[in-house]
C-alpha positions as CSV (number, residue, x, y, z in Angstrom):
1,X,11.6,-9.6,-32.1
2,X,11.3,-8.9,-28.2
3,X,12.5,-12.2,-26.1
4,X,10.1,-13.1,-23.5
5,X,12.3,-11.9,-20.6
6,X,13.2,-8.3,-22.0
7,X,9.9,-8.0,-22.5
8,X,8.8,-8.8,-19.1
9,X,11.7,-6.3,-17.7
10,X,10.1,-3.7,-19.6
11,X,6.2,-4.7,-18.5
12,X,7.9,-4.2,-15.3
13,X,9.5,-1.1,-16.1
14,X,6.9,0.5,-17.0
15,X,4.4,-0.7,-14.2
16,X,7.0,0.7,-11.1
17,X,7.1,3.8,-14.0
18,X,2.8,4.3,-14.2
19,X,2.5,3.2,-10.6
20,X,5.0,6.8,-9.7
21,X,3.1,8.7,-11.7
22,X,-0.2,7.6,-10.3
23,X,0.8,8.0,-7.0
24,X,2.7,11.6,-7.6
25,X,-0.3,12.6,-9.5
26,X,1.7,13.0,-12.6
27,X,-1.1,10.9,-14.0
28,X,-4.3,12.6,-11.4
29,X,-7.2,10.8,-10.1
30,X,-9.8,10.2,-12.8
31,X,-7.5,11.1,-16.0
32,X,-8.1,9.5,-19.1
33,X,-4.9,7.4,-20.6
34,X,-4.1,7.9,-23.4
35,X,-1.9,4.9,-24.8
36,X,-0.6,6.6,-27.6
37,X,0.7,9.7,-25.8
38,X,1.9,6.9,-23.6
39,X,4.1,5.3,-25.9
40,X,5.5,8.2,-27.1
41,X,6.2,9.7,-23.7
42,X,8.1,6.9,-22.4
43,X,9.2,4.9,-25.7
44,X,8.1,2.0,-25.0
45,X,6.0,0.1,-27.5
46,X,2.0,-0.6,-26.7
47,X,2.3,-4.4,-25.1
48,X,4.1,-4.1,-22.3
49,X,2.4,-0.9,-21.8
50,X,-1.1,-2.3,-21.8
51,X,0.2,-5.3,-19.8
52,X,1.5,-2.8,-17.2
53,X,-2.3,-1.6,-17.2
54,X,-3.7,-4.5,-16.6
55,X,-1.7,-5.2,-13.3
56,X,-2.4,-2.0,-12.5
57,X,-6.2,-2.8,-13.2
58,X,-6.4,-5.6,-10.6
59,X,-4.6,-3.4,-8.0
60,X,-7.4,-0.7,-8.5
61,X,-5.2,2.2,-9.6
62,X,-6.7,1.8,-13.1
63,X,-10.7,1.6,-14.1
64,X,-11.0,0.2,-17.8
65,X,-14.0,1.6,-18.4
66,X,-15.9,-0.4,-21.8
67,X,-15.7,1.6,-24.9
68,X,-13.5,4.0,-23.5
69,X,-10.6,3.0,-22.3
70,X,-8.6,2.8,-19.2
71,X,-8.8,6.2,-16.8
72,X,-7.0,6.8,-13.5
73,X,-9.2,5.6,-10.7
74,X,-10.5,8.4,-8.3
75,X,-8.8,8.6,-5.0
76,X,-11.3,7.2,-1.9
77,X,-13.0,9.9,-0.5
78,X,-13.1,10.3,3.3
79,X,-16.3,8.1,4.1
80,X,-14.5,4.9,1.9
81,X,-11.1,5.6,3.8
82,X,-12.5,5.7,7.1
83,X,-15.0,2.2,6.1
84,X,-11.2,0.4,4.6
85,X,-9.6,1.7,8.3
86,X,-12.3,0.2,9.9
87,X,-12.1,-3.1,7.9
88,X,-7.9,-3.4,8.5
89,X,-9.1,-3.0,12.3
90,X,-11.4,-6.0,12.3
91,X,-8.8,-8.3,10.4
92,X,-5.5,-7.1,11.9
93,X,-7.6,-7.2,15.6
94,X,-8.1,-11.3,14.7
95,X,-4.8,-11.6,13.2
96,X,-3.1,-10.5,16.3
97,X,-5.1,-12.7,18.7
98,X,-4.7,-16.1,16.6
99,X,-1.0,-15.0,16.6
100,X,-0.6,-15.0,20.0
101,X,-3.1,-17.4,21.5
102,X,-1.2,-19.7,18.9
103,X,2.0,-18.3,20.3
104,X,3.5,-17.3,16.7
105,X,5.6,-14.6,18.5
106,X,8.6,-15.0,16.7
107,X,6.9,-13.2,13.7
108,X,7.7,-10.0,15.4
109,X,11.5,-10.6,14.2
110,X,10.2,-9.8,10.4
111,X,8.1,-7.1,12.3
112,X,11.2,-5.6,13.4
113,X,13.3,-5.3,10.7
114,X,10.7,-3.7,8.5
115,X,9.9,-1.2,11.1
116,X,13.7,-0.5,11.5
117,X,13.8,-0.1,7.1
118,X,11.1,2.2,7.4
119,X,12.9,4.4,9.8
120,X,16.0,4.6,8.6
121,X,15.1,5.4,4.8
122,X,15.8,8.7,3.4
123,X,13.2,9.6,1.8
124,X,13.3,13.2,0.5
125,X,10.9,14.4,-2.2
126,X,11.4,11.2,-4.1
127,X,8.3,9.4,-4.5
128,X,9.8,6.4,-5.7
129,X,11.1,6.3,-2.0
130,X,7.5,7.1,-0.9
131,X,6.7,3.9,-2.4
132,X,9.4,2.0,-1.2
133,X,8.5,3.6,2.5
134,X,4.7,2.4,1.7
135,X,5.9,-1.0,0.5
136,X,7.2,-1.7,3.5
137,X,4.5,-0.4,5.9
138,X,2.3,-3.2,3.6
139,X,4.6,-5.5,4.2
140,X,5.0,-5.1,7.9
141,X,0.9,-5.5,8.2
142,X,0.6,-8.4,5.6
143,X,3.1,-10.2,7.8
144,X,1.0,-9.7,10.9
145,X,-2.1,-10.7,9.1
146,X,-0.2,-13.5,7.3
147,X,1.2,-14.9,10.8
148,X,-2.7,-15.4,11.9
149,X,-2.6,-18.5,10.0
150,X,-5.8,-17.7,7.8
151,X,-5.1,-17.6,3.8
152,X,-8.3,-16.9,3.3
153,X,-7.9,-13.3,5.5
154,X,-5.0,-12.9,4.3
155,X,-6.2,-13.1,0.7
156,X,-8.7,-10.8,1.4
157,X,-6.4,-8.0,2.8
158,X,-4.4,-8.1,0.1
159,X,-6.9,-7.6,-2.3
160,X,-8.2,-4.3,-0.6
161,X,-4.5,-2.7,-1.9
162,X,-5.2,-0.5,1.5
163,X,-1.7,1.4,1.2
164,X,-1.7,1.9,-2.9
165,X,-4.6,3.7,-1.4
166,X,-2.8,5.7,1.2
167,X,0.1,6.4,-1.1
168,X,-2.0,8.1,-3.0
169,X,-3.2,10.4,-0.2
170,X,0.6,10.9,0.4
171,X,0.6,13.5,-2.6
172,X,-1.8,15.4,-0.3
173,X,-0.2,15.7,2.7
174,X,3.0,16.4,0.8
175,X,5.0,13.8,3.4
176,X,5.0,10.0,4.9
177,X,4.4,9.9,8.4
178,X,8.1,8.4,8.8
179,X,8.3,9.5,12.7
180,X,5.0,8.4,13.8
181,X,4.3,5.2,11.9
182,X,7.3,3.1,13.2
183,X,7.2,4.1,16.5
184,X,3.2,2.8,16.6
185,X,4.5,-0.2,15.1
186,X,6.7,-0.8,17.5
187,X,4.0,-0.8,20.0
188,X,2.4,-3.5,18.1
189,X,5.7,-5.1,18.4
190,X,6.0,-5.2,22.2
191,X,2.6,-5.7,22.9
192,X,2.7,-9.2,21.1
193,X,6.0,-10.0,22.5
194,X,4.2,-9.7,26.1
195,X,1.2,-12.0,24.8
196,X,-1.0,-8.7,25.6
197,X,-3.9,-9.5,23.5
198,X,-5.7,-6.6,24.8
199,X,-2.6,-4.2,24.5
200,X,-1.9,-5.6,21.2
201,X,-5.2,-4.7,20.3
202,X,-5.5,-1.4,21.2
203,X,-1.9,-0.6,19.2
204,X,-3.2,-2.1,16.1
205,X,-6.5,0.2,16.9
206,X,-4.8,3.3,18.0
207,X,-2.4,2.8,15.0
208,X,-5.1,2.8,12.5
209,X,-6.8,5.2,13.6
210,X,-4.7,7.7,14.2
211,X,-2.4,7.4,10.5
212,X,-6.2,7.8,8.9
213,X,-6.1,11.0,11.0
214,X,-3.3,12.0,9.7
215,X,-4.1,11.2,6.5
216,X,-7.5,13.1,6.4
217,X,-6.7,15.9,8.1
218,X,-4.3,17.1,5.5
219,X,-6.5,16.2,3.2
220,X,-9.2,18.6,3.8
221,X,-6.9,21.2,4.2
């Protein structure tokens, strides 16, 4: 029999193993799973493989659709992507004046070193690095938005998985935005160090903006 902790390695396992293949398209947008295939493919017995798809399930990469099954979910088209940009710029806009009117600048440390991570990784064509290199552009946000002081917004942007969503759009454009994403972060960075609420602002704005751009504009192509 399985003990309890090998089996939640392997629930583990095989969620990091699904989430790569969803993101590298190995499993596409709107493909149906098929669990037995599944189990053969990666040896791996039917629990921890349907407990893998039910995290994946509450993180939206999954639909379990009644009757039929679990499927890929469909990647957001452009009019959802821009409507989530626009919701990150309302609650990272708050975020970053409750963090400085409350002057929680010291958050920008943990700011810093996640920006410097991000630029330093070598990435390659690995996408288990693209989601290590996505990991940490969530977790430089979710600190800002964490710092604000608010579970309750920061509950809410976690449950919007924005950048499960824009790993996914990575596949398109074929590479992270490695230069460009760090050095608008550091921007962010200064701008709350200054207590600039309007600069700080305006970065968090400009940022968003701008990596959707990037984002969509590959995708069209």
């Amino acid at each position: 029999m399985i003990k309890e902790k090998e089996r939640g390695e392997t629930t583990e396992y095989v969620y990091n193993l699904l989430k790569e293949m969803i993101v590298q398209w190995r499993l596409s947008p709107g493909e149906k799973i098929n669990i037995s295939h599944l189990t053969r493919e990666i040896n791996i017995s039917a629990i921890p493989l349907r407990e893998a798809l039910s995290r994946l399930h509450s993180e939206k990469l999954v639909i379990l659709e009644p009757n039929k099954g679990y499927r890929v979910s469909d990647i957001l088209d452009n009019d959802n992507m821009v409507k989530m940009l626009e919701a990150r710029i309302l609650m990272e806009t708050h975020a970053v004046q409750n963090i400085i009117r409350n002057n929680h600048i010291n958050v920008t440390e943990k700011m810093a070193q996640l920006t410097e991570q991000m630029s330093s990784m070598v990435i390659g064509s690995s996408y288990k690095k693209v989601l290590e290199f996505t990991h940490l552009d969530e977790q430089f946000h979710y600190t800002l938005l964490n710092a604000a002081g608010n579970p309750f917004l920061s509950e809410a942007y976690e449950g919007m998985h924005c950048h499960l969503h824009i790993a996914r759009f990575y596949h398109v454009k074929g590479k992270v935005d490695q230069k460009q994403a760090p050095a608008e972060h550091m921007e962010i960075i200064e701008a709350i160090r200054t207590r600039d609420i309007y600069r700080a602002e305006m970065a968090i704005i400009n940022h968003i903006q701008d990596s959707g751009h990037r984002l969509l504009d590959n995708s069209e192509k």
